[in-house]
C-alpha positions as CSV (number, residue, x, y, z in Angstrom):
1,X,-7.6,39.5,-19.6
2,X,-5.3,38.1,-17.0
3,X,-1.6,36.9,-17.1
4,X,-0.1,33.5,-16.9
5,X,3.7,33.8,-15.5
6,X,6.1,31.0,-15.5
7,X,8.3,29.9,-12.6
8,X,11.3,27.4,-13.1
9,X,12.5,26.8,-10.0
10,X,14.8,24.0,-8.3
11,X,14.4,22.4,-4.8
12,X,17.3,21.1,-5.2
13,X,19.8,24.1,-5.1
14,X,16.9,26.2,-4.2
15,X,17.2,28.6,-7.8
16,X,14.3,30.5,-9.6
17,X,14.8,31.8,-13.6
18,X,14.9,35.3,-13.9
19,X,14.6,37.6,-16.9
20,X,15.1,41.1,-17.4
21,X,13.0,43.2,-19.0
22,X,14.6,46.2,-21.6
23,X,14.1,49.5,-20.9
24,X,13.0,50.1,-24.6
25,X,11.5,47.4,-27.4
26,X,11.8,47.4,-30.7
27,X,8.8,45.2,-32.1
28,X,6.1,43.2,-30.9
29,X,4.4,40.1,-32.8
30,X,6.6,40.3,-36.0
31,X,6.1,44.1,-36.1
32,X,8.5,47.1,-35.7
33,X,7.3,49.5,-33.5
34,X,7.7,52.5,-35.5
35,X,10.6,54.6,-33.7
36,X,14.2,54.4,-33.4
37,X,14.0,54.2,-29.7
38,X,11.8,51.5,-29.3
39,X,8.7,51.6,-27.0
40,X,8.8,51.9,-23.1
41,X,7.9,48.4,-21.6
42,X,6.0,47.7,-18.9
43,X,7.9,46.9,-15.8
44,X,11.1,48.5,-18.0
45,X,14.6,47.2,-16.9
46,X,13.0,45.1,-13.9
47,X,13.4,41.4,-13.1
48,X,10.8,39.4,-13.6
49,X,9.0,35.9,-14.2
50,X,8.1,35.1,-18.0
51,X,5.0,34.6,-19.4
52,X,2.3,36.6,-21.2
53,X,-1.6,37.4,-21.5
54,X,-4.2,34.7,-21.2
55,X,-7.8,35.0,-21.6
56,X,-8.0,32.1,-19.2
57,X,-9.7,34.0,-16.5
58,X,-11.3,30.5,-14.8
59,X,-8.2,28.5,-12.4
60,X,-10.0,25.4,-14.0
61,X,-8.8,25.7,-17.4
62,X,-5.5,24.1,-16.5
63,X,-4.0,23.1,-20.0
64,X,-5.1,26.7,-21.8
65,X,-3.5,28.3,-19.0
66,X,0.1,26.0,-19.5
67,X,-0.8,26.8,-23.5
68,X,-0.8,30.4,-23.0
69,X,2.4,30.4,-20.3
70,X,4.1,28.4,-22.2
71,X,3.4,30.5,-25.6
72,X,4.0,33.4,-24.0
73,X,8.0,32.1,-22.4
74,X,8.7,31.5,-25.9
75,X,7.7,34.7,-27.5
76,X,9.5,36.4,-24.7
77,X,12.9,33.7,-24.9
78,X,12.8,31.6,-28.5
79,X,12.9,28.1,-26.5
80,X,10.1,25.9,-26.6
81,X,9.4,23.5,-23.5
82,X,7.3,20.9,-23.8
83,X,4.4,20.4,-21.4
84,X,4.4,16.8,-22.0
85,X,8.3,17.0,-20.2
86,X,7.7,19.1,-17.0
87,X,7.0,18.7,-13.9
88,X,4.2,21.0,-13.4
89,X,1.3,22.6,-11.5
90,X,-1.0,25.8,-12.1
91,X,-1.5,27.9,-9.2
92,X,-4.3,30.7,-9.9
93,X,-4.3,33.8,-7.7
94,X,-7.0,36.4,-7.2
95,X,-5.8,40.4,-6.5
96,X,-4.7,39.8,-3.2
97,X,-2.2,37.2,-3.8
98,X,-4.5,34.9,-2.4
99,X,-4.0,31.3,-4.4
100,X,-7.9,30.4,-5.9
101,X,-9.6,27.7,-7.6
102,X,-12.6,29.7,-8.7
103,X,-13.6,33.4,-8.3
104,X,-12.1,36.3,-10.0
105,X,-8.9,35.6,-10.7
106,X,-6.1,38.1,-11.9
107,X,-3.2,35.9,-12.8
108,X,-1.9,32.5,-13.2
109,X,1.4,30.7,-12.5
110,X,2.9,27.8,-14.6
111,X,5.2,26.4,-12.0
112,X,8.2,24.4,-13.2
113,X,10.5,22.0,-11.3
114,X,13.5,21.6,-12.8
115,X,17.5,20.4,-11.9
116,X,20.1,22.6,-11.3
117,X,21.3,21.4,-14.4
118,X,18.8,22.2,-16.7
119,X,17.8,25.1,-15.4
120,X,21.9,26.2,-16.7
121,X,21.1,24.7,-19.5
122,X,18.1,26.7,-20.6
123,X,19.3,29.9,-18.9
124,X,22.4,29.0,-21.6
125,X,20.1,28.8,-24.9
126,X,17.8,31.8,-23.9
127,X,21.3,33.6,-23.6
128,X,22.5,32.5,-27.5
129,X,18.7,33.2,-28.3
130,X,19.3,37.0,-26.9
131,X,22.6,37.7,-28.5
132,X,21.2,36.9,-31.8
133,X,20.6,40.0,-34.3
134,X,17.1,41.6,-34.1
135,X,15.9,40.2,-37.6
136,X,16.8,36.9,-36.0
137,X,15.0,37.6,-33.6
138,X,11.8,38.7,-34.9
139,X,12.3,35.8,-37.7
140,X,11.9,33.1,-34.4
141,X,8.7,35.1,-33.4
142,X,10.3,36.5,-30.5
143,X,9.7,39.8,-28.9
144,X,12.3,42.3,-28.3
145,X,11.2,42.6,-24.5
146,X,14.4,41.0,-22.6
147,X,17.6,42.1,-21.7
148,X,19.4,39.3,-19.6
149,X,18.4,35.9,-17.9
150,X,19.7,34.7,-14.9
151,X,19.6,32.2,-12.3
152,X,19.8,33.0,-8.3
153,X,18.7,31.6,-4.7
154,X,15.1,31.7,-4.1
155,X,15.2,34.3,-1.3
156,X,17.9,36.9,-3.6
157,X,15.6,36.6,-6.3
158,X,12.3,37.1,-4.6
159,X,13.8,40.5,-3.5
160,X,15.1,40.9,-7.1
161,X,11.1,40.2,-8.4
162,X,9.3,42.7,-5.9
163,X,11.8,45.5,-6.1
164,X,10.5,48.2,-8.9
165,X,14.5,49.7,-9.4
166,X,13.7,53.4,-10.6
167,X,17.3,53.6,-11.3
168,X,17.2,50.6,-14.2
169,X,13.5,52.1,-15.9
170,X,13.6,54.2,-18.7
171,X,13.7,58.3,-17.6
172,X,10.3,58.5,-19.4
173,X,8.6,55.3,-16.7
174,X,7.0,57.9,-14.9
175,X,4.4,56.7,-13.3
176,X,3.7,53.5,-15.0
177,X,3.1,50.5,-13.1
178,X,5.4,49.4,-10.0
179,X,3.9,47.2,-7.9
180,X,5.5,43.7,-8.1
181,X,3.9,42.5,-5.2
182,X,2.4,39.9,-7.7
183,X,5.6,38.1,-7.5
184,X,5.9,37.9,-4.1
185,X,3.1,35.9,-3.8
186,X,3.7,33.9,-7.0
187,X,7.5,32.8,-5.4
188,X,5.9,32.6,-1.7
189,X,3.8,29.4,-2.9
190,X,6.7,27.8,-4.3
191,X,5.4,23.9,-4.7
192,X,7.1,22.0,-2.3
């Protein structure tokens, strides 16, 4: 099982999309969690890319690996893109960050050029989409993982996506996961 990120970036203004994870979530695939509190989520309070799992563990699977991206940006955001509309490209990466087109591979990217422009414009309707009530919510199929979207420069928001922020995670993070180094190499082979 590998993941399949998606980054919406501009050449124009030189912008990525950002979300924030929660600290805590409250349900997961149409289901409530169980607790008050929610569940601790992995990478809690952190910026990061969207996306979700894939079983797509082969780079040469292009259009289940923009299925599975795509699915997972709306489950994370409630907003749909089309695949027929974007200007695309899959970039597959093995552990070391290392950009592959066979071999083991441990995560995908579903690159997105956008304008300025509608990059604001989606970063508007995934904000609406958030500030919507939690059985909204879960009624669009979305997951309560995401605190906040936001747009910045591509160098500020490669810092933002490799910095693990102790300070933002939940007290009971321990010593869950941290290394975002993923990112790094996912924003450091940016299509031109």
């Amino acid at each position: 099982m590998s993941y399949a990120y998606v980054c919406i970036y501009s050449r124009v203004d030189n912008s990525l999309f950002l979300i924030r994870k929660k600290v805590y979530g409250l349900f997961f695939n149409y289901e409530y969690v169980g607790n008050i509190e929610g569940d601790v989520l992995k990478f809690s309070g952190q910026y990061l890319l969207p996306g979700g799992r894939t079983d797509q563990e082969s780079a040469e699977d292009i259009l289940n690996i923009t299925k599975d991206a795509l699915r997972g940006f709306e489950k994370q955001t409630g907003f749909q893109l089309s695949a027929k509309l974007l200007d695309k490209k899959v970039k597959s990466f093995s552990h070391d960050g290392t950009v592959q087109q066979s071999g083991v591979i441990a995560y995908h990217c579903l690159y997105i050029h956008m304008t300025p422009k509608q990059i604001s414009v989606l970063t508007d309707a995934v904000t609406v989409n958030l500030n919507k009530t939690y059985e909204q919510r879960r009624q669009m199929g979305m997951d309560d993982e995401l605190e906040a979207v936001m747009i910045d420069d591509i160098a500020k928001a490669r810092e933002h996506l490799v910095t693990f922020n102790r300070a933002w995670a939940s007290p009971d993070y321990g010593k869950r996961e941290s290394d975002k180094s993923l990112f790094a190499h996912i924003v450091d082979n940016l299509p031109a």
